[in-house]
GUZAGU-38811 format. One record per residue (C-alpha): residue number from 1; x, y, z; residue in three letters. Coordinates in steps of 0.05 Angstrom, whole numbers, plus 5000, padded with zeros to 4 digits. Layout:
N
(pt NUM,(X,Y,Z),"ALA")
...
This chain:
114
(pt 1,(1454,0461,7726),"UNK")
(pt 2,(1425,0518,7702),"UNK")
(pt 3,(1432,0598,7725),"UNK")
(pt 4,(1367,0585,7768),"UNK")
(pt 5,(1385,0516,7800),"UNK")
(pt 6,(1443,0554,7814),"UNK")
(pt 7,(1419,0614,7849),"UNK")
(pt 8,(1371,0567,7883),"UNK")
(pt 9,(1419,0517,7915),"UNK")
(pt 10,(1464,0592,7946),"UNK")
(pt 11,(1386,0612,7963),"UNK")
(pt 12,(1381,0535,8002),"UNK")
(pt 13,(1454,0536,8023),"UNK")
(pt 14,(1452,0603,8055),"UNK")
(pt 15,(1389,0592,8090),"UNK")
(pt 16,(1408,0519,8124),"UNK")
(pt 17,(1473,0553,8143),"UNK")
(pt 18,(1439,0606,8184),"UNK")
(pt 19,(1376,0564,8210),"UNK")
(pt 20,(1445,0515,8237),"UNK")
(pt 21,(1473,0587,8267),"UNK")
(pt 22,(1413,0618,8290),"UNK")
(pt 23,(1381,0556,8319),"UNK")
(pt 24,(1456,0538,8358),"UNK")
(pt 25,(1457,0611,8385),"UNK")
(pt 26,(1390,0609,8408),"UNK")
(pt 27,(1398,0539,8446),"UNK")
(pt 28,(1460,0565,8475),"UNK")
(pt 29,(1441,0631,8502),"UNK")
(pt 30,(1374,0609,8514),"UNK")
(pt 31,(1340,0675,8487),"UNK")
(pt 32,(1303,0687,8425),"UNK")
(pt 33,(1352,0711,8358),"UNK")
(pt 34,(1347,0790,8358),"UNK")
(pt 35,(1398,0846,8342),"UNK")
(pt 36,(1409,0846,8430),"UNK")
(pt 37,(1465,0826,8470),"UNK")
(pt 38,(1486,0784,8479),"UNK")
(pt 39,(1485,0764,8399),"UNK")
(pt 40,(1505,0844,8388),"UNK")
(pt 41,(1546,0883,8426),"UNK")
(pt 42,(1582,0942,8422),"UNK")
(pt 43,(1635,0917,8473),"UNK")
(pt 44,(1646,0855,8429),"UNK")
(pt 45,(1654,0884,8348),"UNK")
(pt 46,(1681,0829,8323),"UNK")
(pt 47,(1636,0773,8356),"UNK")
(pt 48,(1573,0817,8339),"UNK")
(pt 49,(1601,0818,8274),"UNK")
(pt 50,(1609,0745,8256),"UNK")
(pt 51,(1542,0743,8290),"UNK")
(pt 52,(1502,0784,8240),"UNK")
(pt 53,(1532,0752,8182),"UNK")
(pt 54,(1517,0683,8199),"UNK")
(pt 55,(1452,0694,8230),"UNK")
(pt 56,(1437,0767,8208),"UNK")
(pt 57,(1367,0740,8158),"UNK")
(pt 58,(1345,0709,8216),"UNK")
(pt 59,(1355,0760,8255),"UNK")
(pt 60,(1321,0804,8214),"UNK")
(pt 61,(1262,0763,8202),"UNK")
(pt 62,(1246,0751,8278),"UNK")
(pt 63,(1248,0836,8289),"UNK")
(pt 64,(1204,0848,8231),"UNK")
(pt 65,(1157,0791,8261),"UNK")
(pt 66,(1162,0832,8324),"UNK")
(pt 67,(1150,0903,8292),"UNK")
(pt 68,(1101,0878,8258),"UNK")
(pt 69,(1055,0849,8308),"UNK")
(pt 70,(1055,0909,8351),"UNK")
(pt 71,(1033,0951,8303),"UNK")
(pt 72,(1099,0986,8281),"UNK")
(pt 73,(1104,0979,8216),"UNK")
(pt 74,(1060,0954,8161),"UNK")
(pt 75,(1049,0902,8123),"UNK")
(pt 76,(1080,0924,8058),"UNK")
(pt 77,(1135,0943,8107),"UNK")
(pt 78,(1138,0869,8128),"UNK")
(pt 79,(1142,0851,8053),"UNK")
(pt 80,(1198,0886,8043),"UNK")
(pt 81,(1242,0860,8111),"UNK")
(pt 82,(1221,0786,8080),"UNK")
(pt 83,(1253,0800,8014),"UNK")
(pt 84,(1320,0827,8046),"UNK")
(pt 85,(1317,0771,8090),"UNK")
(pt 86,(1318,0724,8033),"UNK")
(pt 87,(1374,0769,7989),"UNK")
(pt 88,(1411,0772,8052),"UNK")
(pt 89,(1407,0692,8064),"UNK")
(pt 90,(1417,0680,7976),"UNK")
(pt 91,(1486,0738,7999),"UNK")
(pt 92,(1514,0690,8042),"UNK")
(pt 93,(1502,0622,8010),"UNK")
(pt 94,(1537,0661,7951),"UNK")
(pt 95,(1593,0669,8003),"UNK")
(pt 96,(1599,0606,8039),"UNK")
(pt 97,(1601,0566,7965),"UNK")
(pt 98,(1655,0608,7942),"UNK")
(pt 99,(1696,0604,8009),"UNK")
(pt 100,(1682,0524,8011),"UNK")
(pt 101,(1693,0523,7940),"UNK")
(pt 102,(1765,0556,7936),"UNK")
(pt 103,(1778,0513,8005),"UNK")
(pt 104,(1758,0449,7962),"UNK")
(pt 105,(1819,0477,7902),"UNK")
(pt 106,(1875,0481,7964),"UNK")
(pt 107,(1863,0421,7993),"UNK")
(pt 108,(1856,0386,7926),"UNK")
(pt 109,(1920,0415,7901),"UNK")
(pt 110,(1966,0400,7960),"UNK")
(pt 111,(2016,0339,7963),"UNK")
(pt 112,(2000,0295,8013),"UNK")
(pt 113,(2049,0233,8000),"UNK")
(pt 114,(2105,0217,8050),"UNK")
């Protein structure tokens, strides 16, 4: 594969992973995916955190859908929350290949015989 296959399949990976995330949350919880409790919290860092990573381009999509149709921002505005939406979703299927990736070299190097 070449550089753009590559950067594609993160782009593909990254996105499925936090559709699976966003969509779980949102059955769940039962409320729409926005930067509110209970999917960020200031009383729970760490869960808000973990959060926003896995679902964060969502996220960020479904606000600037939001802004947008009340009038808050603009459309050029709305063009630019779509592209770091997509970076942010290419970011983390960058991540989540590397992390499955290096999990793939452990468990192919360890000795399982008896």
């Amino acid at each position: 594969m070449g550089p753009i296959e590559h950067t594609l399949f993160a782009f593909m990976v990254g996105l499925t992973a936090c559709g699976l995330a966003g969509s779980a949350m949102e059955l769940i919880s039962g409320r729409r995916l926005a930067f509110v409790d209970p999917y960020v919290s200031p009383a729970h860092v760490l869960r808000s955190l973990v959060t926003t990573v896995c679902a964060g381009p969502l996220m960020f999509a479904n606000e600037a859908l939001d802004a947008w149709r009340q009038g808050r921002i603009s459309a050029l505005a709305l063009i630019s929350c779509g592209c770091t939406a997509t970076i942010w979703a290419l970011a983390l299927g960058v991540v989540l290949i590397d992390i499955a990736s290096r999990a793939g070299m452990l468990l192919g190097s360890a000795d399982f015989s008896v």
